[in-house]
ZADO-632160 format. One record per residue (C-alpha): residue number from 1; residue in one letter; x, y, z. Coordinates in steps of 0.5 Angstrom, whole numbers. Layout:
BEGIN
<r pos="NUM" code="a" X="X" Y="Y" Z="Z"/>
...
end
This chain:
BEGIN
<r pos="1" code="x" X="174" Y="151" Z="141"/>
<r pos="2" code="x" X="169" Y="151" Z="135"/>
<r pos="3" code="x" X="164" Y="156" Z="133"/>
<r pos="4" code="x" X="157" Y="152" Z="131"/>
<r pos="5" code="x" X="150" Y="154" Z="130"/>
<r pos="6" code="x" X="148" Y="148" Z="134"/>
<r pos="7" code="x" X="148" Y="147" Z="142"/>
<r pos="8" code="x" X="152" Y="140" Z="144"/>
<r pos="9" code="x" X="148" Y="136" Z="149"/>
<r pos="10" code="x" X="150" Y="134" Z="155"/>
<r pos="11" code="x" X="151" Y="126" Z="155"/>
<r pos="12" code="x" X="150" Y="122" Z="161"/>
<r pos="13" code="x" X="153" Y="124" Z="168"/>
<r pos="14" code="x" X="155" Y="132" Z="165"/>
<r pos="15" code="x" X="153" Y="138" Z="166"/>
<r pos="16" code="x" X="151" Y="144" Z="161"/>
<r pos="17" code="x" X="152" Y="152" Z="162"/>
<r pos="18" code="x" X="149" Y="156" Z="157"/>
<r pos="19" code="x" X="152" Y="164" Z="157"/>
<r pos="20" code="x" X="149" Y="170" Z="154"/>
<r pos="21" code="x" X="154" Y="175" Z="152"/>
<r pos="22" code="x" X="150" Y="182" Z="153"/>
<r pos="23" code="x" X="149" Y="186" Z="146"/>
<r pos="24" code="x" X="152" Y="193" Z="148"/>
<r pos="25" code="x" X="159" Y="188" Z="149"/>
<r pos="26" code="x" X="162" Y="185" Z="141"/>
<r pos="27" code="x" X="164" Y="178" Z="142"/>
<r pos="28" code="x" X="171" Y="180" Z="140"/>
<r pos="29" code="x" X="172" Y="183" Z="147"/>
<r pos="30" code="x" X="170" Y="176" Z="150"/>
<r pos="31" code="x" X="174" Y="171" Z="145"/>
<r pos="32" code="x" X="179" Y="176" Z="144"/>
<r pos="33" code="x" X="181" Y="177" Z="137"/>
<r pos="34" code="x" X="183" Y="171" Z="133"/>
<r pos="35" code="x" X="179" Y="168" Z="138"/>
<r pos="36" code="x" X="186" Y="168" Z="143"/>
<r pos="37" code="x" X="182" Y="168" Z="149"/>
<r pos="38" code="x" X="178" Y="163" Z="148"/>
<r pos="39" code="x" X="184" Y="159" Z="146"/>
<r pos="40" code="x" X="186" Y="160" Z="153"/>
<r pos="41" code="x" X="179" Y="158" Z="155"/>
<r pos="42" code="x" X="180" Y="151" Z="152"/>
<r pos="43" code="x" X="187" Y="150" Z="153"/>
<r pos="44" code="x" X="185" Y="151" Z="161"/>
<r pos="45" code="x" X="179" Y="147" Z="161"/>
<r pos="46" code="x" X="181" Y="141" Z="156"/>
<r pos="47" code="x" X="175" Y="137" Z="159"/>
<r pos="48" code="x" X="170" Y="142" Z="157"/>
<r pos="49" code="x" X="166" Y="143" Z="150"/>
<r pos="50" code="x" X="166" Y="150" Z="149"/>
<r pos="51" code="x" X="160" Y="152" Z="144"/>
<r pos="52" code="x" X="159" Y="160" Z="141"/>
<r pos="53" code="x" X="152" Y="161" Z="137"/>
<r pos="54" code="x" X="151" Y="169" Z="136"/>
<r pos="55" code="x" X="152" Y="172" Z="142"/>
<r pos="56" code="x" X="152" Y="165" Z="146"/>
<r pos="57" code="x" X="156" Y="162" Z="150"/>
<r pos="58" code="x" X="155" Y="154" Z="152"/>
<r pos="59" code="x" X="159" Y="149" Z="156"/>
<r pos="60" code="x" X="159" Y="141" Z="158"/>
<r pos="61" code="x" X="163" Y="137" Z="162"/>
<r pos="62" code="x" X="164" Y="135" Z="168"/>
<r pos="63" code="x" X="160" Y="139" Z="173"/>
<r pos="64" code="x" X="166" Y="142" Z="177"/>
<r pos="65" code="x" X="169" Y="144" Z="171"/>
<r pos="66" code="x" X="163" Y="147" Z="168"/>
<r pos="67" code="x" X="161" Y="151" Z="173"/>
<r pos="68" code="x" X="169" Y="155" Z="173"/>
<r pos="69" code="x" X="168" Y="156" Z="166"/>
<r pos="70" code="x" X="161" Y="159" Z="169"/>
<r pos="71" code="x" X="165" Y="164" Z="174"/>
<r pos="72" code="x" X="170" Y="165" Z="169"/>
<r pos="73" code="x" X="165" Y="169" Z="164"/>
<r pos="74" code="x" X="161" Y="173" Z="169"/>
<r pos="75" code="x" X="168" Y="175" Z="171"/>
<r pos="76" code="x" X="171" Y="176" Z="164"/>
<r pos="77" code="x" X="163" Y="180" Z="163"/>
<r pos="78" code="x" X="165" Y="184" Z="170"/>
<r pos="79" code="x" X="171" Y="186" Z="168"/>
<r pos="80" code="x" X="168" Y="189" Z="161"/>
<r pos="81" code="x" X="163" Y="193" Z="164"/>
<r pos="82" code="x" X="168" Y="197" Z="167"/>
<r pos="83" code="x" X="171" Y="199" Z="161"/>
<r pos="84" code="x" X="178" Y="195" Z="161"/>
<r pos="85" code="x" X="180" Y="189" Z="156"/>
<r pos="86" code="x" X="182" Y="183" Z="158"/>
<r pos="87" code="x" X="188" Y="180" Z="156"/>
<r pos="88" code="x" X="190" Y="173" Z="155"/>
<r pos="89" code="x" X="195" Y="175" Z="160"/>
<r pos="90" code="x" X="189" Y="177" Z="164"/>
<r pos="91" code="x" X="184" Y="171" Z="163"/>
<r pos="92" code="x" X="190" Y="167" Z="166"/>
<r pos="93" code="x" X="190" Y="169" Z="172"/>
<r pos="94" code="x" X="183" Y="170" Z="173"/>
<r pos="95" code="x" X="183" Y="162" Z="171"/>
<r pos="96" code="x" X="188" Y="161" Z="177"/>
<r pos="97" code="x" X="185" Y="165" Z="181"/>
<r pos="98" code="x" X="178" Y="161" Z="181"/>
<r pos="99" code="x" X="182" Y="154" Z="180"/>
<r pos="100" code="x" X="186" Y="156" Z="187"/>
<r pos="101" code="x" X="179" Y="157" Z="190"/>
<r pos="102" code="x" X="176" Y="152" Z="187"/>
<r pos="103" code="x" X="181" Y="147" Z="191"/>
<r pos="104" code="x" X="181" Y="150" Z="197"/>
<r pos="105" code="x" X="188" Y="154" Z="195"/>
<r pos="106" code="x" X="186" Y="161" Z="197"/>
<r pos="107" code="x" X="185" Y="165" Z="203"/>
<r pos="108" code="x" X="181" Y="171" Z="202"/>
<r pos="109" code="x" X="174" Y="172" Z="198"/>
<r pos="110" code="x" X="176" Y="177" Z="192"/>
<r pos="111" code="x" X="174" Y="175" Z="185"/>
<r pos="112" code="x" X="179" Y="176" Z="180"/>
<r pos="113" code="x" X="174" Y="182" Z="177"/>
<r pos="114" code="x" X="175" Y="185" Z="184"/>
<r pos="115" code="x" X="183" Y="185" Z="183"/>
<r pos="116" code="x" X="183" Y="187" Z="175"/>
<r pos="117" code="x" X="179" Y="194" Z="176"/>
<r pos="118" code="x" X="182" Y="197" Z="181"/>
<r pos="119" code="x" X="185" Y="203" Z="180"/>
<r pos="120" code="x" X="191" Y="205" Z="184"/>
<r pos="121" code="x" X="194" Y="211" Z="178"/>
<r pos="122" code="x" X="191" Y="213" Z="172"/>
<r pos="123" code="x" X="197" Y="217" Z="168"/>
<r pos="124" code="x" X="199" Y="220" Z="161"/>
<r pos="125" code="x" X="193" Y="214" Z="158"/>
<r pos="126" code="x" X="194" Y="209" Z="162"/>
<r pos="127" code="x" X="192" Y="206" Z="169"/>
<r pos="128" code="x" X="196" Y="202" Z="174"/>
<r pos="129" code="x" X="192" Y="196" Z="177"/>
<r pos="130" code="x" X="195" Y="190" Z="181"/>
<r pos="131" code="x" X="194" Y="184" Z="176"/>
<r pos="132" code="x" X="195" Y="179" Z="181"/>
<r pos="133" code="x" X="191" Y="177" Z="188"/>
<r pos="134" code="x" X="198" Y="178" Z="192"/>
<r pos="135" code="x" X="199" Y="185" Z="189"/>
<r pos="136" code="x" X="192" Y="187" Z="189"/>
<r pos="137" code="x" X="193" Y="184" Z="198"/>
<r pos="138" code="x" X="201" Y="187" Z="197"/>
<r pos="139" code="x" X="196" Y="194" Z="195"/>
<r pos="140" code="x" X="191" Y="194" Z="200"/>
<r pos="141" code="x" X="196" Y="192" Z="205"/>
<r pos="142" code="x" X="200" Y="200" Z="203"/>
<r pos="143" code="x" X="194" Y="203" Z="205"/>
<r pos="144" code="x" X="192" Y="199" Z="212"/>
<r pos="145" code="x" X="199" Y="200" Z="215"/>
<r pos="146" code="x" X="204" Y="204" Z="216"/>
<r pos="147" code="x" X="211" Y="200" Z="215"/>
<r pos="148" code="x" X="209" Y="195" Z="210"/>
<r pos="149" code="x" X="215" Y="190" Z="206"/>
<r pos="150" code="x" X="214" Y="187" Z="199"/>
<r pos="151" code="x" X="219" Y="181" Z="199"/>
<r pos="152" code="x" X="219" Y="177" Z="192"/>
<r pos="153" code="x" X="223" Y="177" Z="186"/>
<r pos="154" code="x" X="224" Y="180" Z="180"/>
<r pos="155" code="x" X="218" Y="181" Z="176"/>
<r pos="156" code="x" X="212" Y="182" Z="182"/>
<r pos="157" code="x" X="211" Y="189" Z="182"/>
<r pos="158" code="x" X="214" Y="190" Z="188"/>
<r pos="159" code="x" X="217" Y="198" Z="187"/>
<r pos="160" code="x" X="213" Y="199" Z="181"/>
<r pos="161" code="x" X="206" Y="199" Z="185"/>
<r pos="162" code="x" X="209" Y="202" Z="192"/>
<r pos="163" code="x" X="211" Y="207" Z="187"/>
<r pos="164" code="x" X="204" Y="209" Z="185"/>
<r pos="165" code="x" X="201" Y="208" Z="191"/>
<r pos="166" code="x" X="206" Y="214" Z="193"/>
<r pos="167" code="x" X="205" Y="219" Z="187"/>
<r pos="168" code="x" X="197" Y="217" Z="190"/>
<r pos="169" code="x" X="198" Y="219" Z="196"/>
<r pos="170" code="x" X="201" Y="225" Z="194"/>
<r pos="171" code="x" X="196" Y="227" Z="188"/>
<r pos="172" code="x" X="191" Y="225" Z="194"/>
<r pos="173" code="x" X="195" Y="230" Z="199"/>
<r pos="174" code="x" X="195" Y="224" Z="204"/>
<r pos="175" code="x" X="203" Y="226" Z="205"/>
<r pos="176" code="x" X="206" Y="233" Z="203"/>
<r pos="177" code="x" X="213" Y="229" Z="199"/>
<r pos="178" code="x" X="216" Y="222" Z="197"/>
<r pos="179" code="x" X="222" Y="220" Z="198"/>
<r pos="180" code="x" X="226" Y="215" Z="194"/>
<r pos="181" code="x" X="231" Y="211" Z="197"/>
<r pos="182" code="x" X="236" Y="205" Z="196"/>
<r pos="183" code="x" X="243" Y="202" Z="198"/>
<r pos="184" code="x" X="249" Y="203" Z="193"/>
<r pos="185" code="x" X="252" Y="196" Z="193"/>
<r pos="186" code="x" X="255" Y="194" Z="187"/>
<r pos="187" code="x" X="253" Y="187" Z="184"/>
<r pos="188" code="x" X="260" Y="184" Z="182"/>
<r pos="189" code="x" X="262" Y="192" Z="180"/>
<r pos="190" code="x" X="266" Y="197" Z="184"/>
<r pos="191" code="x" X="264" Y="205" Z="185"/>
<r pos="192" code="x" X="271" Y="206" Z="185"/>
<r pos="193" code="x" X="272" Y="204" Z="177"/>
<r pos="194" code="x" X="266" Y="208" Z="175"/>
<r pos="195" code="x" X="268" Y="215" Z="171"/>
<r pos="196" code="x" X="264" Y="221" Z="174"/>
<r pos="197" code="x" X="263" Y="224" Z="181"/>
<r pos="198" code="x" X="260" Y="221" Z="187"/>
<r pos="199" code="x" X="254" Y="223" Z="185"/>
<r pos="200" code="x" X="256" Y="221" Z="178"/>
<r pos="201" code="x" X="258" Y="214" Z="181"/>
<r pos="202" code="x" X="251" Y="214" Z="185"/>
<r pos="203" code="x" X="246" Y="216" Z="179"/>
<r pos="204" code="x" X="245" Y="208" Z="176"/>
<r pos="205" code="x" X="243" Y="205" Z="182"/>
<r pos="206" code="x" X="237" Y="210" Z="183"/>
<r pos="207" code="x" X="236" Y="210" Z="175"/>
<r pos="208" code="x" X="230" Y="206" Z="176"/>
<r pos="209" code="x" X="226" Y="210" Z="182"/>
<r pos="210" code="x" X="226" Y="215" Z="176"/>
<r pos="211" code="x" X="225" Y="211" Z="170"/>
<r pos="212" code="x" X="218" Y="209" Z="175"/>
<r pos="213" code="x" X="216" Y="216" Z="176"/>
<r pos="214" code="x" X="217" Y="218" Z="169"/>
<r pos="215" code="x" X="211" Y="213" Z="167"/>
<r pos="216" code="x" X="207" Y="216" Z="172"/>
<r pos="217" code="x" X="209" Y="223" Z="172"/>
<r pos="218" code="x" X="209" Y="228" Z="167"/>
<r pos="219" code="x" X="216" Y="228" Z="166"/>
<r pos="220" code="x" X="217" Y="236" Z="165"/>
<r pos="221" code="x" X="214" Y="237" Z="172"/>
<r pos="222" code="x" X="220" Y="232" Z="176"/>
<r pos="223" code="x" X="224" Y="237" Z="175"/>
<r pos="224" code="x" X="220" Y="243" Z="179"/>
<r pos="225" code="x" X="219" Y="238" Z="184"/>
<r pos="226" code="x" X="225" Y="236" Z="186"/>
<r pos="227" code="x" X="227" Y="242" Z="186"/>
<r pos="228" code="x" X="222" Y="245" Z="191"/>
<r pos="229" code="x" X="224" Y="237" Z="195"/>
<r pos="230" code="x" X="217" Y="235" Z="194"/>
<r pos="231" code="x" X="221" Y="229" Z="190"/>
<r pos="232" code="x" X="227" Y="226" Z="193"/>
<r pos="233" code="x" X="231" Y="221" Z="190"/>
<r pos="234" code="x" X="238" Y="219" Z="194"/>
<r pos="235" code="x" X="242" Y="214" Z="197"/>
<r pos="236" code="x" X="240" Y="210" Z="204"/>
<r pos="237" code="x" X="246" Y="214" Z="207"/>
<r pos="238" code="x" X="243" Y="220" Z="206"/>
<r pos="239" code="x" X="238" Y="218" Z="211"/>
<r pos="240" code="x" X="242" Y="218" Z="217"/>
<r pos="241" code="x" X="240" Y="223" Z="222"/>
<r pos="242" code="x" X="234" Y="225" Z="219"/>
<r pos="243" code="x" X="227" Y="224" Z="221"/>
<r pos="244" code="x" X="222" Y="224" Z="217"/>
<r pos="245" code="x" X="215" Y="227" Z="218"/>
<r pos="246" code="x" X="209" Y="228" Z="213"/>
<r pos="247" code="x" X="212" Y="223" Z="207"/>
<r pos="248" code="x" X="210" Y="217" Z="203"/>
<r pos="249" code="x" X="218" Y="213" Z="205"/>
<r pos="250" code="x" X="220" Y="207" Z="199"/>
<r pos="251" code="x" X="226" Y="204" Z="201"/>
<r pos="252" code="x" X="228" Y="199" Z="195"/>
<r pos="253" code="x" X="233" Y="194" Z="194"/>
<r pos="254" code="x" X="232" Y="193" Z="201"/>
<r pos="255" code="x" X="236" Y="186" Z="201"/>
<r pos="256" code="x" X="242" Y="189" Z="200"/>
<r pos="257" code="x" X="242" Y="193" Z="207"/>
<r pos="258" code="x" X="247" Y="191" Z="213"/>
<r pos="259" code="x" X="242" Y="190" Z="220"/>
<r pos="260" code="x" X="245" Y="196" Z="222"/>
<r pos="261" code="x" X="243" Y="200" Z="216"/>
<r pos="262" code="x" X="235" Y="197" Z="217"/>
<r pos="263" code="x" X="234" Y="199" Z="223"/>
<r pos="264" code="x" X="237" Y="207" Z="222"/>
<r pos="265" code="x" X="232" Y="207" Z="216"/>
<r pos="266" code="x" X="226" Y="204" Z="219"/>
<r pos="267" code="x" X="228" Y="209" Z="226"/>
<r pos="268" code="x" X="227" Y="215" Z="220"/>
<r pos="269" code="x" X="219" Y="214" Z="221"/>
<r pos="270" code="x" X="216" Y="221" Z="223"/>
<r pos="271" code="x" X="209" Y="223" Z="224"/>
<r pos="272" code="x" X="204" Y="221" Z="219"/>
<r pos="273" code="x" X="209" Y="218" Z="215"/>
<r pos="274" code="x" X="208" Y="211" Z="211"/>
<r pos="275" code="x" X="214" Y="207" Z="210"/>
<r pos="276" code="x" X="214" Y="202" Z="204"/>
<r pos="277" code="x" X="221" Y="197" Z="204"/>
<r pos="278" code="x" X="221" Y="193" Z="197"/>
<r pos="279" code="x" X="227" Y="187" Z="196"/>
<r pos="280" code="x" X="228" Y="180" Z="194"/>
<r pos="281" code="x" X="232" Y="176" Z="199"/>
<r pos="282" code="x" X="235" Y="172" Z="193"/>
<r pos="283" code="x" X="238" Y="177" Z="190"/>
<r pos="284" code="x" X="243" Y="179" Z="196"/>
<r pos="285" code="x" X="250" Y="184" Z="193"/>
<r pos="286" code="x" X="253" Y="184" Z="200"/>
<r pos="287" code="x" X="260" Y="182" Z="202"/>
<r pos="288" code="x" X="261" Y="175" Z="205"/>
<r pos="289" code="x" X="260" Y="176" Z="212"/>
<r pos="290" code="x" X="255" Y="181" Z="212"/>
<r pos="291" code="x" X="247" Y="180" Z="214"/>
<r pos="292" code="x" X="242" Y="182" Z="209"/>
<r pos="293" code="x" X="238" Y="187" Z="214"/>
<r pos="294" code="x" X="231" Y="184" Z="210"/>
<r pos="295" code="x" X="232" Y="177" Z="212"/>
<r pos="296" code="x" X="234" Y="179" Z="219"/>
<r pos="297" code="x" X="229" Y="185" Z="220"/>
<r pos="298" code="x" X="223" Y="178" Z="218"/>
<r pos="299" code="x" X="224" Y="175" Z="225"/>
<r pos="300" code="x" X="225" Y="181" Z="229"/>
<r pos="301" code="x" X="219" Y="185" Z="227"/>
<r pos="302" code="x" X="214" Y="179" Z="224"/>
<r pos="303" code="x" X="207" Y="180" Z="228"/>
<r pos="304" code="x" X="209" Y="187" Z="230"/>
<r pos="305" code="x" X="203" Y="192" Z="230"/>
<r pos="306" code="x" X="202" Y="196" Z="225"/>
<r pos="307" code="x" X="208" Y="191" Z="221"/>
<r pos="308" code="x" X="205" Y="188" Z="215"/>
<r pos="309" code="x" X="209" Y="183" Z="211"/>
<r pos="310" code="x" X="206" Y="181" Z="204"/>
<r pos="311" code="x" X="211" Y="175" Z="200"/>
<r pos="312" code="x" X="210" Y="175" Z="192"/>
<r pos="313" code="x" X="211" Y="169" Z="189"/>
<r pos="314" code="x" X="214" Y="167" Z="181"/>
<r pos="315" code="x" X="206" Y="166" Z="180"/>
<r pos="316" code="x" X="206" Y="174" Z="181"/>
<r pos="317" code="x" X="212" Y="175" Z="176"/>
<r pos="318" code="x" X="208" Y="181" Z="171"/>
<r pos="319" code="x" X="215" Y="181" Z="167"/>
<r pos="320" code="x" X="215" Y="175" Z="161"/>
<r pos="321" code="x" X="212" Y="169" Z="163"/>
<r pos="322" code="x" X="220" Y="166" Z="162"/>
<r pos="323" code="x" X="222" Y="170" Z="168"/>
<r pos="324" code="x" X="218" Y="166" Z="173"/>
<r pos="325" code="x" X="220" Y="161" Z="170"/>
<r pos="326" code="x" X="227" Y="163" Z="171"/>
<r pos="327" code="x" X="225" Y="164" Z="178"/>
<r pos="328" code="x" X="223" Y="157" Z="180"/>
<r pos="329" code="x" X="228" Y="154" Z="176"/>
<r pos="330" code="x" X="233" Y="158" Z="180"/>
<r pos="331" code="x" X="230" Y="156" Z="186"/>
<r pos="332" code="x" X="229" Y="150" Z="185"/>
<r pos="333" code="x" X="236" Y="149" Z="183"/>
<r pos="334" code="x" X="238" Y="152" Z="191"/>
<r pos="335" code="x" X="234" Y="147" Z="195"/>
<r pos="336" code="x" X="236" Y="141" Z="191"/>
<r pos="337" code="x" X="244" Y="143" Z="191"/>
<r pos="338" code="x" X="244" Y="147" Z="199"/>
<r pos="339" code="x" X="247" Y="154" Z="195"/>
<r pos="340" code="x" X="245" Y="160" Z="194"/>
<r pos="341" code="x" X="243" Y="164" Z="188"/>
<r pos="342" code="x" X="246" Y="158" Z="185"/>
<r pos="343" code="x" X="253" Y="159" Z="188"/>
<r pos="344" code="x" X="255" Y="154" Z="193"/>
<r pos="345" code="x" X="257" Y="159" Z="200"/>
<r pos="346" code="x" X="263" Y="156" Z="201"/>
<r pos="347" code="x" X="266" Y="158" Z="193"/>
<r pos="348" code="x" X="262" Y="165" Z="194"/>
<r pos="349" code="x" X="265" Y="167" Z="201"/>
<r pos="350" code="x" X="273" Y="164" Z="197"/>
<r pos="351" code="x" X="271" Y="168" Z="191"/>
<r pos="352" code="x" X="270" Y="174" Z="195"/>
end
C-alpha cells in the first residue's frame, strides 16, 4: 500500500469503503509500526487498493473484498478501544476469522474483536487471552462443563490456557485447590538411567506445569501454596484411590494414559470439582501393544452430558509460525505413507 493525499476512485463494476480512524487513536496503533500492519493488510487483500490520507482509511475493488477490509478495521478499532495492541500475529488471525465466515467456514457468531479481549488471567503485567476462535471455544467450553478435553498438537495452548483458567478459579474462590498431574512415560529415555531418587527421576516430566504456574503466579508464593496443598503437582499414579472434591483437576499428556489409567482418573471426580484433560494423540509415548486412553476415551464417552470435546488444530498453533507448519507437514506425510508420527507400525512395534 500507498500512503497518498488523494482518494482513488473506484472504476466500473468496484466498490469503495472509506474509514476514518477516531483522533484519540494515533495511526501507529492501526498500521503498526513501519507500517507492518498494513503490510499485512495488503498482502491478504491483493485485489484491494488500499488508500491512507490523514486519519483515513479507503478501500477499492471488488466488493466481497472491500467489505472485509471494512469489517477488518471495525475489529481492529474494536480491539484498540479496550486498550490492547494488535499484532501482526493478531491481524492474521482476525483476516481468517472473517475469511472462514465470509465462506461460510465458520460455526458460530464470534467476531475476532470478541476472541482477542477476552481476559482469562491478568498476572505480573500481562493478560492471558485466547488468540484464536478454537481457543477462546476451548475456554468457554472450561467454564460450561464440568470435564472438558483439549486434543490438538503441540502449539495450541491446550494446558497453558487450562492452567490459567484453574489459577482464575481459585483466585475467583470457585474451587479451594488446583491439581496438576501428568503420566511419567518416557519419550525413548528410560527413568531407570536417570541419576536422583524417585522424586528426582519424576521431576522433569512435571517441570512444565510448573514453568506454566510461574508465568501466572508470583513465583515467592508457590512454595507457601504447595505446602499448605492448595497446589499440588504429582504424577498420575499418585491419583489412585483418591477422590477429589472442591478442585480445579488438569490431567496433561493424556495421550500417553493406558484405558485403565483414563478411567481411574477420570473416576477421581468429586463435588464441585472441574476436570480439564489435555494431550495430542499424535504424539503417543507408550509401549507397542498399549492403547493411548485419549484416543479410546473419544469413542466412549463422546455425546456424554456434561463431556465436552474441543479439537484444536495447527491454525491454533500460537508457537512460531514453523510449528504449524511442521504440524501439517507431519500429518501430511501419516495420510499419504499409512504411518504414525512418521514411523511405519510395523518397524516401531519391531524396534520396541
Amino acid at each position: 500500500m500507498t500512503q497518498t493525499p488523494t482518494a482513488h476512485t473506484p472504476a466500473q463494476g468496484q466498490s469503495r469503503a472509506q474509514f476514518t480512524v477516531p483522533a484519540k487513536h494515533p495511526m501507529v496503533t492501526v498500521l503498526g509500526s513501519g507500517d507492518a500492519l498494513l503490510r499485512v493488510i495488503e498482502k491478504a487483500f491483493p485485489a484491494a487498493d488500499i488508500h491512507v490520507r490523514g486519519n483515513e482509511i479507503s478501500a477499492v475493488g471488488d466488493a466481497g473484498e472491500v467489505a472485509l477490509v471494512q469489517r477488518l478495521f471495525d475489529e481492529m478499532m474494536l480491539v484498540l478501544r479496550t486498550g490492547q495492541p494488535m499484532t501482526e500475529d493478531a491481524v492474521e488471525r482476525s483476516i481468517a476469522m472473517l475469511r472462514a465466515s465470509e465462506n461460510g467456514e465458520g460455526d458460530g457468531q464470534e467476531t475476532p474483536a470478541e476472541v482477542l479481549t477476552q481476559n482469562i488471567l491478568s498476572s505480573r503485567g500481562r493478560t492471558i487471552r485466547p488468540k484464536t476462535l478454537n481457543q477462546k471455544r476451548y475456554v468457554d467450553a472450561i467454564d460450561k462443563h464440568t470435564i472438558v478435553f483439549g486434543i490438538g498438537p503441540a502449539g495450541t495452548g491446550k494446558t497453558y490456557l487450562a492452567m490459567a483458567k484453574a489459577v482464575q478459579a481459585l483466585q475467583a474462590k470457585q474451587v479451594s485447590r488446583i491439581i496438576l498431574t501428568r503420566p511419567a512415560v518416557e519419550a525413548g529415555e528410560r527413568l531407570g538411567f536417570l541419576p536422583g531418587t524417585l522424586y528426582d527421576k519424576i521431576d522433569p516430566y512435571l517441570r512444565p506445569l510448573y514453568d506454566a504456574l510461574h508465568d501466572m503466579l508470583d513465583p515467592d508464593s508457590i512454595p507457601r501454596l504447595m505446602a499448605a496443598g492448595t497446589i499440588e503437582v504429582a504424577p498420575l499414579a499418585y491419583m489412585r484411590g483418591r477422590t477429589l472434591n472442591d478442585a480445579f483437576i488438569i490431567l496433561d499428556e493424556a495421550q500417553n494414559t493406558s484405558p485403565e489409567q483414563m478411567k481411574m482418573f477420570l473416576t477421581r471426580l468429586g463435588f464441585e470439582s472441574k476436570i480439564v484433560i489435555t494431550g495430542d494423540v499424535t504424539q503417543v509415548d507408550l509401549p507397542s501393544g498399549t492403547k493411548s486412553g485419549l484416543r479410546q476415551v473419544q469413542d466412549i464417552l463422546e455425546g456424554l452430558d456434561g463431556v465436552h470435546f474441543s479439537r484444536l488444530t495447527s491454525s491454533d498453533v500460537v508457537r512460531h509460525k514453523l510449528v504449524g507448519r511442521i504440524v501439517d507437514a507431519y500429518e501430511k506425510y501419516d495420510s499419504q505413507n499409512g504411518t504414525e508420527n512418521g514411523t511405519h507400525q510395523g518397524a516401531r512395534n519391531k524396534r520396541k
